[in-house]
N, C-alpha and C positions, 0 to 999 in steps of 0.2 A: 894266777888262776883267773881266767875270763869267765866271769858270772852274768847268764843273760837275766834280766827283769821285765816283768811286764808292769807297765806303771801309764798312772791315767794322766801326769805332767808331763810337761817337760823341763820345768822349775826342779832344780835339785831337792830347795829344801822343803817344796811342797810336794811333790810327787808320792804316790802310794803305789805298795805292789796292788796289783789287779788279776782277776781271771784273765788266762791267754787269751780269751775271745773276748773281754772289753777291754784290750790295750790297747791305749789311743798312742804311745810312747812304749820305746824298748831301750832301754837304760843296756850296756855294756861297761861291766863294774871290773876294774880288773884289780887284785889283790894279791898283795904280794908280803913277805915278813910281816905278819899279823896288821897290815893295816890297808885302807881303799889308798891304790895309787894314786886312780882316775876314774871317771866316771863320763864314760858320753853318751850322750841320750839321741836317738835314732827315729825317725816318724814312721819307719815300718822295717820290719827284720831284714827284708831283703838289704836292705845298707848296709848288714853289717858284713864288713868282708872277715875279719879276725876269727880263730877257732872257739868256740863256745867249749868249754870245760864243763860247765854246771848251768842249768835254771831252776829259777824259785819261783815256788807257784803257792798260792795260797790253801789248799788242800788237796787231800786222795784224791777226790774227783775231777779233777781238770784232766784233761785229753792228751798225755802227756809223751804217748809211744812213739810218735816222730821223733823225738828225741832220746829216747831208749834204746831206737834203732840203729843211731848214730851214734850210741856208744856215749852219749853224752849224761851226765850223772843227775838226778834231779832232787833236789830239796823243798821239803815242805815246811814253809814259815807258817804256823797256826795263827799267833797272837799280833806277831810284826806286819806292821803296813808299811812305815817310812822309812827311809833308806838309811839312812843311821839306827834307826832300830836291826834292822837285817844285818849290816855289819858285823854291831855287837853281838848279835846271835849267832854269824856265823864265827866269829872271833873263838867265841865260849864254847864253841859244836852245839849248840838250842836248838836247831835245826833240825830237822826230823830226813832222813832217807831215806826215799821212794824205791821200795823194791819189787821187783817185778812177781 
């Protein structure tokens, strides 16, 4: 599964997720048998060529229907900022599903 991030690094282990509209960094997390395969971090979405599966955004209210529209799944991490924390949450399902 290709999980997009918005995140304010571009440092793996410092980076934090971010609202879509202060993402200075777009992290493509790709997960597979319960674990991060890889992780590559991107200076603006346009780069990313791979299918997005899922994005995680920090709450309800972030602007999120571009991507609803495309069929793309969206998760809400409340308490998780850094990317190992998100992992583990989406490992355990912690993750909250945004539904329309």
């Amino acid at each position: 599964m290709n999980i997009l991030l918005p995140l304010d690094s571009n440092i793996e282990n410092e980076a934090k997720l971010t609202k879509l509209n202060d993402a200075q960094f777009w992290g493509l997390m790709v997960m597979e048998e319960g674990r991060m395969q890889s992780l590559d971090i991107y200076e603006t979405q346009d780069e990313i060529t791979d299918m997005i599966d899922c994005v995680i955004v920090q709450n309800e209210t972030e602007y999120v229907w571009p991507y609803m529209e495309q069929n793309i799944a969206v998760l809400i991490a409340p308490t998780q900022r850094y990317i190992e924390d998100i992992v583990e949450a989406y490992i355990f399902k912690e993750l909250y599903d945004m539904s329309i």
